[in-house]
PDB file of N, CA, C, O and CB in Angstrom:
ATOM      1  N   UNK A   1     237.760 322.382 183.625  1.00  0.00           N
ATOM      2  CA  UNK A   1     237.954 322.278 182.200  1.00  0.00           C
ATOM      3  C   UNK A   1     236.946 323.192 181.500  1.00  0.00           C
ATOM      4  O   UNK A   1     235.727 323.207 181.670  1.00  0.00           O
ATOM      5  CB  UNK A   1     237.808 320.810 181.727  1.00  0.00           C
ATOM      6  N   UNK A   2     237.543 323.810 180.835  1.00  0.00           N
ATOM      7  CA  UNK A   2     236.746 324.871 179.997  1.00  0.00           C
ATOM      8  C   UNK A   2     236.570 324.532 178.118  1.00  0.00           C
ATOM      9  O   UNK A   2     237.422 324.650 177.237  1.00  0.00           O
ATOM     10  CB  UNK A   2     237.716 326.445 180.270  1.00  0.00           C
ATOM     11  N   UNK A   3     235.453 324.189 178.045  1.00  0.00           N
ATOM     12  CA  UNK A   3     234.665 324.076 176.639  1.00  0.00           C
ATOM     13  C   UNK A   3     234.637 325.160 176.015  1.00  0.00           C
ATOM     14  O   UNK A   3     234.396 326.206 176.616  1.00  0.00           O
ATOM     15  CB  UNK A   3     233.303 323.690 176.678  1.00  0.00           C
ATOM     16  N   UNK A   4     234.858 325.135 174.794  1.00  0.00           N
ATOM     17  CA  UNK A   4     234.987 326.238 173.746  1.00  0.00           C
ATOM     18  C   UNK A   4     234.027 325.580 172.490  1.00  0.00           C
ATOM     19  O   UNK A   4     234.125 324.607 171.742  1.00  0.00           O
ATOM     20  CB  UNK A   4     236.788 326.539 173.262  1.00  0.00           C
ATOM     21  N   UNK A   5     233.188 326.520 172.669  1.00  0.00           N
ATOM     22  CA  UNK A   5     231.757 326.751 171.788  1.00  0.00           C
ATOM     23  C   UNK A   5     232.032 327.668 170.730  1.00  0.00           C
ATOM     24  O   UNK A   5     231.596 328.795 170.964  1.00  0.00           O
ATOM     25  CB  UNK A   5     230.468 327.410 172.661  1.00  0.00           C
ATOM     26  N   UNK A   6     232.506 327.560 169.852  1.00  0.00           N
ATOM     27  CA  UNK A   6     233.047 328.608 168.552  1.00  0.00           C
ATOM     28  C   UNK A   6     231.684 328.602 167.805  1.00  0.00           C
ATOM     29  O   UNK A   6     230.755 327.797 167.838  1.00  0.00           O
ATOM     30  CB  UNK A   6     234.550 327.939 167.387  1.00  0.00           C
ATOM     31  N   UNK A   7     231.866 329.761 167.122  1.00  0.00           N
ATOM     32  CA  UNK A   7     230.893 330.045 166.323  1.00  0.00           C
ATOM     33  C   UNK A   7     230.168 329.283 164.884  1.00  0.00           C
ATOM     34  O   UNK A   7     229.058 329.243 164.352  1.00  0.00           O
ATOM     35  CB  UNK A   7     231.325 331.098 166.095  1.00  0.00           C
ATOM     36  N   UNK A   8     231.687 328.670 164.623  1.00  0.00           N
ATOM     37  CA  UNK A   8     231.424 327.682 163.254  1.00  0.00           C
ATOM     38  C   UNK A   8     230.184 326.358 163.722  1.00  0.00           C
ATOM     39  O   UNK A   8     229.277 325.801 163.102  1.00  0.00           O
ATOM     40  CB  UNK A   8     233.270 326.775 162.734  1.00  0.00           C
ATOM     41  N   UNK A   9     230.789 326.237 165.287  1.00  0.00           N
ATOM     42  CA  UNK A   9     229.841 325.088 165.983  1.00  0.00           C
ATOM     43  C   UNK A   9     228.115 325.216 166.116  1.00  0.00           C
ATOM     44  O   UNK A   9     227.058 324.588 166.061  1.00  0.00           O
ATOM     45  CB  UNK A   9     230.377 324.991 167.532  1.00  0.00           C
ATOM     46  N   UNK A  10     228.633 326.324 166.299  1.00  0.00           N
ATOM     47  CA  UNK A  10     227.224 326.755 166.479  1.00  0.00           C
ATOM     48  C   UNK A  10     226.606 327.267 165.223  1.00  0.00           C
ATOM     49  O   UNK A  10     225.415 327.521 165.400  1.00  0.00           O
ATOM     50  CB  UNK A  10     227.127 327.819 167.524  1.00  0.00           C
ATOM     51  N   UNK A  11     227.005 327.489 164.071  1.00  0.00           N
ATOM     52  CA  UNK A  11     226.855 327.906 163.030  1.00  0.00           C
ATOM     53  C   UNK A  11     226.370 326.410 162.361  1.00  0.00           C
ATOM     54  O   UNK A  11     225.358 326.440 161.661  1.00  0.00           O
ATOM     55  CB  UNK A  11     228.102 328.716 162.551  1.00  0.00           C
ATOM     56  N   UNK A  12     226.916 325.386 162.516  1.00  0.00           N
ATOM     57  CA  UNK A  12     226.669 324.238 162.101  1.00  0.00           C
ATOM     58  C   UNK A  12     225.026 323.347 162.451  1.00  0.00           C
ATOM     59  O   UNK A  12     224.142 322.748 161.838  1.00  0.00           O
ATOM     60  CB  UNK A  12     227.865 323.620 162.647  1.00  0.00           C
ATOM     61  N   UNK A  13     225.367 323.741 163.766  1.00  0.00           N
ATOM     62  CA  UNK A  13     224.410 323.527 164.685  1.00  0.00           C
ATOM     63  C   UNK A  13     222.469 324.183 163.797  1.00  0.00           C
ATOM     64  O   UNK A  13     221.292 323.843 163.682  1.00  0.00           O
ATOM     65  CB  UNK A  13     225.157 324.585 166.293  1.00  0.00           C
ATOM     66  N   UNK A  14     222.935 324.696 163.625  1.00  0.00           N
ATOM     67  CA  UNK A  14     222.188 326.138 163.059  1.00  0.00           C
ATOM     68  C   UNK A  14     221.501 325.244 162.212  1.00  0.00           C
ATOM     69  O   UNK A  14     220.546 324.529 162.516  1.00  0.00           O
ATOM     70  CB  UNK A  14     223.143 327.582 162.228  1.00  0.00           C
ATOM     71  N   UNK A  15     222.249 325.378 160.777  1.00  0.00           N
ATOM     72  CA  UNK A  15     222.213 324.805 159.493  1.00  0.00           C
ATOM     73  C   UNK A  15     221.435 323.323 159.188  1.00  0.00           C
ATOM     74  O   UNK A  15     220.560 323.035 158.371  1.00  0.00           O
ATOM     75  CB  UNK A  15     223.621 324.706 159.157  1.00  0.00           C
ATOM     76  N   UNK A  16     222.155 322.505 160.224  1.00  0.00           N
ATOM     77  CA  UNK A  16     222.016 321.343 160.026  1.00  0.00           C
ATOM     78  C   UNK A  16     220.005 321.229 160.870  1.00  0.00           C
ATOM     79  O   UNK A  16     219.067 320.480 160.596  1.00  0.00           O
ATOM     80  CB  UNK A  16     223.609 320.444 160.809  1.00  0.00           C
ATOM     81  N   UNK A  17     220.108 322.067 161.624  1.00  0.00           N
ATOM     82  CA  UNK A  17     218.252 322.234 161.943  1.00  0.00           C
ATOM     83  C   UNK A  17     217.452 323.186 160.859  1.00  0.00           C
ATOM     84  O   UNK A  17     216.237 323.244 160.669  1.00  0.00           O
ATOM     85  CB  UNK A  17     217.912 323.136 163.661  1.00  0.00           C
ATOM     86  N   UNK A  18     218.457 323.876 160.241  1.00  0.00           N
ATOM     87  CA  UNK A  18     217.448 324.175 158.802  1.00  0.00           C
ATOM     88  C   UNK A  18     217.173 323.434 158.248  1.00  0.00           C
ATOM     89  O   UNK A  18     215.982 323.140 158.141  1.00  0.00           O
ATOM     90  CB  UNK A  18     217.741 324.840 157.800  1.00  0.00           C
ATOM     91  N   UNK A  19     218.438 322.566 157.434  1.00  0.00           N
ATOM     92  CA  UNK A  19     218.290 322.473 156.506  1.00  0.00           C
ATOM     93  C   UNK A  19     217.712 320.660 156.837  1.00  0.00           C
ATOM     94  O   UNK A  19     217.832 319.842 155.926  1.00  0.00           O
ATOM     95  CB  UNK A  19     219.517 323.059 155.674  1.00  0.00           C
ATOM     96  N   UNK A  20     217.252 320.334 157.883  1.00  0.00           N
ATOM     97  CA  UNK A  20     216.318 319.239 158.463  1.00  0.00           C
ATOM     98  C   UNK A  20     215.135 319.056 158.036  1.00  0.00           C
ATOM     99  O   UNK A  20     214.822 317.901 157.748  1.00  0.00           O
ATOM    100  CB  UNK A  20     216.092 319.350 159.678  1.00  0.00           C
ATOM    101  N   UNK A  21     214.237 320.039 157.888  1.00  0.00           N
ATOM    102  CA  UNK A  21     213.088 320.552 157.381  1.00  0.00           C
ATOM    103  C   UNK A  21     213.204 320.820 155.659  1.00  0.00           C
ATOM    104  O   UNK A  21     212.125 321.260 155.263  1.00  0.00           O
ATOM    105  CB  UNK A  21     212.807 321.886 158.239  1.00  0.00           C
ATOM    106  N   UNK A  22     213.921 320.719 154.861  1.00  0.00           N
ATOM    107  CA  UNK A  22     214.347 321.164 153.258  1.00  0.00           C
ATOM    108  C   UNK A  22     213.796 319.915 152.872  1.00  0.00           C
ATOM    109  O   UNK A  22     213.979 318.885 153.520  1.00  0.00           O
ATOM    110  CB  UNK A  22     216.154 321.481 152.724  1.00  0.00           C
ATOM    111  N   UNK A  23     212.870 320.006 151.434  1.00  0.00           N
ATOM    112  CA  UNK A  23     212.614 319.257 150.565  1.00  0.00           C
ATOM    113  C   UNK A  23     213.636 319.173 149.560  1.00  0.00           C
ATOM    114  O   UNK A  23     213.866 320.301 149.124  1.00  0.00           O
ATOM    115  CB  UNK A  23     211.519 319.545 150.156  1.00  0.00           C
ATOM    116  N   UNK A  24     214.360 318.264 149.004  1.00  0.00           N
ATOM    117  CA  UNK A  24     215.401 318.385 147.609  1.00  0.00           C
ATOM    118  C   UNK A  24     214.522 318.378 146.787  1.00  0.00           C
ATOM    119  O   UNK A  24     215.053 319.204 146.044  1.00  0.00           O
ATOM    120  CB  UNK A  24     216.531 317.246 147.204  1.00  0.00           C
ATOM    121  N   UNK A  25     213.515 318.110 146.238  1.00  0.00           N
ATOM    122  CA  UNK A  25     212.912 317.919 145.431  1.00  0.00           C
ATOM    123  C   UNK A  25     212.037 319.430 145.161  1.00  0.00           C
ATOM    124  O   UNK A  25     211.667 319.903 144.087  1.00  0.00           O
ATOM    125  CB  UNK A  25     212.303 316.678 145.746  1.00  0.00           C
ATOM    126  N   UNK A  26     211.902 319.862 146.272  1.00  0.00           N
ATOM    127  CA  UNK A  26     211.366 321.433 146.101  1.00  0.00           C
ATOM    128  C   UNK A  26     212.652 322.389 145.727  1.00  0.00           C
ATOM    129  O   UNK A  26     212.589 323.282 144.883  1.00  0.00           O
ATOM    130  CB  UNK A  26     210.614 322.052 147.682  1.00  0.00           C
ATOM    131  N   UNK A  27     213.663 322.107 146.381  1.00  0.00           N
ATOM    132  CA  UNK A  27     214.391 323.288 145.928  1.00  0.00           C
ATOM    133  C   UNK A  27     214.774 322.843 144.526  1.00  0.00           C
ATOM    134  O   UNK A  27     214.609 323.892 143.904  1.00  0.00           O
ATOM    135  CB  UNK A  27     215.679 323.706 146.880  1.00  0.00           C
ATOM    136  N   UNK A  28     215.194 321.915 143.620  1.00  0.00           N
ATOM    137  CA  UNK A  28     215.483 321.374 142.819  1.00  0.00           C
ATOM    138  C   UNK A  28     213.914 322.269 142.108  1.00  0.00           C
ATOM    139  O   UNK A  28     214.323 323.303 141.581  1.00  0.00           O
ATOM    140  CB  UNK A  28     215.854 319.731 143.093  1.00  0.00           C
ATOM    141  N   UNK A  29     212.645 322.180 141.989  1.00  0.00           N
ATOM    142  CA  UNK A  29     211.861 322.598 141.446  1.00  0.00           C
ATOM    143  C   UNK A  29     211.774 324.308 141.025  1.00  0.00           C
ATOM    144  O   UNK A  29     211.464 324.939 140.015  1.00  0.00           O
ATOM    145  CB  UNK A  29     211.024 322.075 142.126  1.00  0.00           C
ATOM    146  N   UNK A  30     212.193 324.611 142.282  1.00  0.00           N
ATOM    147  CA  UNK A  30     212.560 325.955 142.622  1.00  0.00           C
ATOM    148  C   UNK A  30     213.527 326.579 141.536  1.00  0.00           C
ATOM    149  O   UNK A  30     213.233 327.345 140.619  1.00  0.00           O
ATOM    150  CB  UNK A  30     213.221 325.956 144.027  1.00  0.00           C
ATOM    151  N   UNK A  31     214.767 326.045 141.882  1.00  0.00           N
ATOM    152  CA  UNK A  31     215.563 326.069 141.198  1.00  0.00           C
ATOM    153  C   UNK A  31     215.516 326.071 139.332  1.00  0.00           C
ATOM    154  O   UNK A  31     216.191 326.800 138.606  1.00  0.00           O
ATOM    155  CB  UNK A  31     216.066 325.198 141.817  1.00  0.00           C
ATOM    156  N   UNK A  32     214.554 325.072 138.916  1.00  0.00           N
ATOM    157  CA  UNK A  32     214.572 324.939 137.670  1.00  0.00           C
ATOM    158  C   UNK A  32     213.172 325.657 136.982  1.00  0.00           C
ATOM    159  O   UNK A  32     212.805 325.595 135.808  1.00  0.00           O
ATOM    160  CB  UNK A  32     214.764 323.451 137.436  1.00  0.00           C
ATOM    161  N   UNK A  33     212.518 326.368 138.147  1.00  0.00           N
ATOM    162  CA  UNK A  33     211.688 328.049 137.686  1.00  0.00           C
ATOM    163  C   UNK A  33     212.839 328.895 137.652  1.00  0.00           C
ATOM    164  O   UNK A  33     213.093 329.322 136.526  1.00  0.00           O
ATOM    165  CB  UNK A  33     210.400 328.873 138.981  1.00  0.00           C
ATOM    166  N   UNK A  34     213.584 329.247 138.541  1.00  0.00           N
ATOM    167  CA  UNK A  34     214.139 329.686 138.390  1.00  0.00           C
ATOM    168  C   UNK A  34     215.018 330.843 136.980  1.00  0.00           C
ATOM    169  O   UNK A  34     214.828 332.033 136.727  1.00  0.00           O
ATOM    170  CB  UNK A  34     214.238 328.932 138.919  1.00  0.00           C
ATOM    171  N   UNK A  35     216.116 329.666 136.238  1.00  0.00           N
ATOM    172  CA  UNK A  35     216.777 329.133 135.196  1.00  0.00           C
ATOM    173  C   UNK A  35     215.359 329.581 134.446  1.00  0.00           C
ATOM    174  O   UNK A  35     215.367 330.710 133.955  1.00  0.00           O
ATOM    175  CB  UNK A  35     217.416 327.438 135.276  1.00  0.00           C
ATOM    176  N   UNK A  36     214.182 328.818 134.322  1.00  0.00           N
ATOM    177  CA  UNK A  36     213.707 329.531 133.030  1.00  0.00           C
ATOM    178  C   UNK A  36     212.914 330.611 133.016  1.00  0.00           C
ATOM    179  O   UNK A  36     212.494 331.339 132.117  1.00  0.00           O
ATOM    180  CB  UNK A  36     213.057 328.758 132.273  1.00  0.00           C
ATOM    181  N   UNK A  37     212.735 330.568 134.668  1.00  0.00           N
ATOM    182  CA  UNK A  37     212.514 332.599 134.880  1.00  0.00           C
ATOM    183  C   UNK A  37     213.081 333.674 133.705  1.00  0.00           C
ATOM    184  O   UNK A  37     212.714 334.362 132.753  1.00  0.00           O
ATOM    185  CB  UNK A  37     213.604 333.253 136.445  1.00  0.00           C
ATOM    186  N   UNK A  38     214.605 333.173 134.743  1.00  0.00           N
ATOM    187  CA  UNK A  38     215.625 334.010 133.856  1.00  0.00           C
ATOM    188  C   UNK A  38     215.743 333.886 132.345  1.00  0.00           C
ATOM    189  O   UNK A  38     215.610 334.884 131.637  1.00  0.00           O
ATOM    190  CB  UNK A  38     216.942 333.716 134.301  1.00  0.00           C
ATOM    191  N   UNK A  39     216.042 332.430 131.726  1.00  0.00           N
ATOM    192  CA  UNK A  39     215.720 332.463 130.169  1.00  0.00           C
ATOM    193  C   UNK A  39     214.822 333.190 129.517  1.00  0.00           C
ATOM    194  O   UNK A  39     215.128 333.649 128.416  1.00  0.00           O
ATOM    195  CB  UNK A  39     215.376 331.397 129.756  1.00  0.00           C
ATOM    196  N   UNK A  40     213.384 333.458 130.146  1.00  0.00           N
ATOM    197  CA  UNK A  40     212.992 334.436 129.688  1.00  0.00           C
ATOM    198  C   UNK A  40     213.043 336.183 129.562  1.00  0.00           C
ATOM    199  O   UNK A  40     212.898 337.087 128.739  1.00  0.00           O
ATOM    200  CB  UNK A  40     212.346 334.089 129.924  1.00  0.00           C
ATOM    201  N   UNK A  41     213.327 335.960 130.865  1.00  0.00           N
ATOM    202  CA  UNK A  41     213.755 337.259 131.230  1.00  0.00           C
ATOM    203  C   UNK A  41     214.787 337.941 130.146  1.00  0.00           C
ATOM    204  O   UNK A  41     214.698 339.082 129.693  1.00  0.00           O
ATOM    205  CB  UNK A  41     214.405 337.137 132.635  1.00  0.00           C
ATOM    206  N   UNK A  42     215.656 337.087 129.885  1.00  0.00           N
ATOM    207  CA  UNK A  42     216.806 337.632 129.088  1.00  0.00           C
ATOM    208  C   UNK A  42     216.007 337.698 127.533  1.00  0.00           C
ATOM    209  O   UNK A  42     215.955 338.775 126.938  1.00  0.00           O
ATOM    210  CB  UNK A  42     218.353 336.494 129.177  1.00  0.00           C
ATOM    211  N   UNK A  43     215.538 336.731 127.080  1.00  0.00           N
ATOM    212  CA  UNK A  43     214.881 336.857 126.145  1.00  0.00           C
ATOM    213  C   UNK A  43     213.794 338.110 125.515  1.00  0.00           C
ATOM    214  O   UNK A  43     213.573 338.515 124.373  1.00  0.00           O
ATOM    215  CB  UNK A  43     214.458 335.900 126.354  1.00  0.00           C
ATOM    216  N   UNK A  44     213.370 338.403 126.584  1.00  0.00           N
ATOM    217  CA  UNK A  44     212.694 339.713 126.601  1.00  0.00           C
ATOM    218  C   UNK A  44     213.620 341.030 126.521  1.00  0.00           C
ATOM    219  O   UNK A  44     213.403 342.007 125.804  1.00  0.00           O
ATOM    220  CB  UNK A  44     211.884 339.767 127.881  1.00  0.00           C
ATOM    221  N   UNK A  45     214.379 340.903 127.146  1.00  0.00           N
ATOM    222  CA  UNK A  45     215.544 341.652 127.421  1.00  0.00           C
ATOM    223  C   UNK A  45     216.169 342.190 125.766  1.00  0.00           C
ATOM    224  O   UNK A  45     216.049 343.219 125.102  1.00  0.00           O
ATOM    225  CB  UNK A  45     216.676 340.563 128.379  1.00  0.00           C
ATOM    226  N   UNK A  46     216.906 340.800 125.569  1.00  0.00           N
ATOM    227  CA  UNK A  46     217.482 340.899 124.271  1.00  0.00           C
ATOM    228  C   UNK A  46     216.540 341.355 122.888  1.00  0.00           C
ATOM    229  O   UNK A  46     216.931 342.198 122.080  1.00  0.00           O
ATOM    230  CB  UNK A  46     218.055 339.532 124.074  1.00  0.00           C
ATOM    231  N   UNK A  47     215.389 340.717 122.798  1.00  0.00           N
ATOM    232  CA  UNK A  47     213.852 341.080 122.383  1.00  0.00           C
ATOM    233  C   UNK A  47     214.307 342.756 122.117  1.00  0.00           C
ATOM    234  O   UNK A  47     214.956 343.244 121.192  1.00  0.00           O
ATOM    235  CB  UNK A  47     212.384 340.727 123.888  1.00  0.00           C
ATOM    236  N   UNK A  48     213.730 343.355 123.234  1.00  0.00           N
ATOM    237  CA  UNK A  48     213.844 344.806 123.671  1.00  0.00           C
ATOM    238  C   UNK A  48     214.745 345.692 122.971  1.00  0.00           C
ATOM    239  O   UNK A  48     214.707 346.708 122.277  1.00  0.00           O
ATOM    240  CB  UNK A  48     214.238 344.877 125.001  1.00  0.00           C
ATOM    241  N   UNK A  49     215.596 344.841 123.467  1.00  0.00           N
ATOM    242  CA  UNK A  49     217.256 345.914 122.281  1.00  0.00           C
ATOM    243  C   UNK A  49     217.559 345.630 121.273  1.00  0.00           C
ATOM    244  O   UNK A  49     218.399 346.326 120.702  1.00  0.00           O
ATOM    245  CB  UNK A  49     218.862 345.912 122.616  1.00  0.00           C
ATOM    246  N   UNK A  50     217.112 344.709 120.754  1.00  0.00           N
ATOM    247  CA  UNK A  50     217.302 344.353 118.773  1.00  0.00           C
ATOM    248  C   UNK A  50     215.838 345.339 118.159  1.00  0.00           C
ATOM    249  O   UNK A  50     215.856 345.723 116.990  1.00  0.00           O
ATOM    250  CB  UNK A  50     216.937 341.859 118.176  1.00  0.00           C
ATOM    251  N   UNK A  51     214.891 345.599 118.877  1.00  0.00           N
ATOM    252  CA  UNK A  51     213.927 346.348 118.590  1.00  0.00           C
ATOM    253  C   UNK A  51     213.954 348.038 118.967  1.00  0.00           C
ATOM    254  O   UNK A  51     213.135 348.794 118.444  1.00  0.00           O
ATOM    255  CB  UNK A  51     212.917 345.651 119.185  1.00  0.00           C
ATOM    256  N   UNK A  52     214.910 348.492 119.858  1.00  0.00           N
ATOM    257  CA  UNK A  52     214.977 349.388 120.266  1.00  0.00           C
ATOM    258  C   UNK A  52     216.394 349.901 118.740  1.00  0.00           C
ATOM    259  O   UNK A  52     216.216 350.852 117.979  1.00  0.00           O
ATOM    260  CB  UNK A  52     215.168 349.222 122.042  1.00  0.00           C
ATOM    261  N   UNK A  53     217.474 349.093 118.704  1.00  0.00           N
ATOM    262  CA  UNK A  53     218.115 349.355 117.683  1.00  0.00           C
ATOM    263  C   UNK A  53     217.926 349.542 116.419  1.00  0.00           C
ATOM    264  O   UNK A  53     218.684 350.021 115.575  1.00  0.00           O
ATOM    265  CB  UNK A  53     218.663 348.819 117.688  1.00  0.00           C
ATOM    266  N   UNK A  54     216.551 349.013 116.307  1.00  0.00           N
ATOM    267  CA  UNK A  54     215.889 348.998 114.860  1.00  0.00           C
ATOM    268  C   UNK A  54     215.176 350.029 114.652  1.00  0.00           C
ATOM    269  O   UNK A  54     215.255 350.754 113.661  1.00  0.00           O
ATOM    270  CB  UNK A  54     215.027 347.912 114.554  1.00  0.00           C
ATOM    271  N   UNK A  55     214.359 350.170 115.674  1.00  0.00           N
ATOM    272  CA  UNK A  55     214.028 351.763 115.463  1.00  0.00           C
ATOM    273  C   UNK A  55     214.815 352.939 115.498  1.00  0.00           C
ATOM    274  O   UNK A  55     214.390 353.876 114.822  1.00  0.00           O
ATOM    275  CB  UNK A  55     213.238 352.123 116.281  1.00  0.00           C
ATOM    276  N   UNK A  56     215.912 353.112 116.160  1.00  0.00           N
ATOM    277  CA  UNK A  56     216.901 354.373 116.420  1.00  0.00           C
ATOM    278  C   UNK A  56     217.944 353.837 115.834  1.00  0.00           C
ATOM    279  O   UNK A  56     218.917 353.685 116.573  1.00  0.00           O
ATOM    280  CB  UNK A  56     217.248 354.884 117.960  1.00  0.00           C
ATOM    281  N   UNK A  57     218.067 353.465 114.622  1.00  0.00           N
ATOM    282  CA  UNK A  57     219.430 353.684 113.913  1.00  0.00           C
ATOM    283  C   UNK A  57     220.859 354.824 113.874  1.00  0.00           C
ATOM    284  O   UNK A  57     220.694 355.919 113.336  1.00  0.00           O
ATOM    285  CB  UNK A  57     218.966 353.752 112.807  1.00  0.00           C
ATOM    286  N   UNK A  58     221.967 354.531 114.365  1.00  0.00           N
ATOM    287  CA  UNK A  58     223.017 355.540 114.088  1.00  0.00           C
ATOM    288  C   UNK A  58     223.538 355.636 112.891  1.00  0.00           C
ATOM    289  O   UNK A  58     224.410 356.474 112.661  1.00  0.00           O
ATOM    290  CB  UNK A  58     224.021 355.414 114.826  1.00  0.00           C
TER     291      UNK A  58
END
């Protein structure tokens, strides 16, 4: 009898010993630097080009 070891199996296999070791509470933290990483980021962003338009008028 021949066993068939597919990749998803082993792919599972994988995952489920990562993600063994994962804090929710860290990635959740992670996650919500993240989000206001970016809020700022954009903010600066947008910042940038209402000021860049104000000076170089068409």
């Amino acid at each position: 009898m021949r066993t068939d070891t597919g990749s998803f199996s082993s792919m599972m296999l994988t995952g489920t010993i990562l993600l063994a070791s994962v804090n929710v509470s860290d990635l959740l933290n992670y996650g919500l630097r993240a989000v206001v990483g970016g809020v700022v980021w954009l903010g600066f962003r947008y910042a940038a080009d209402y000021l860049e338009r104000k000076r170089n008028p068409k």
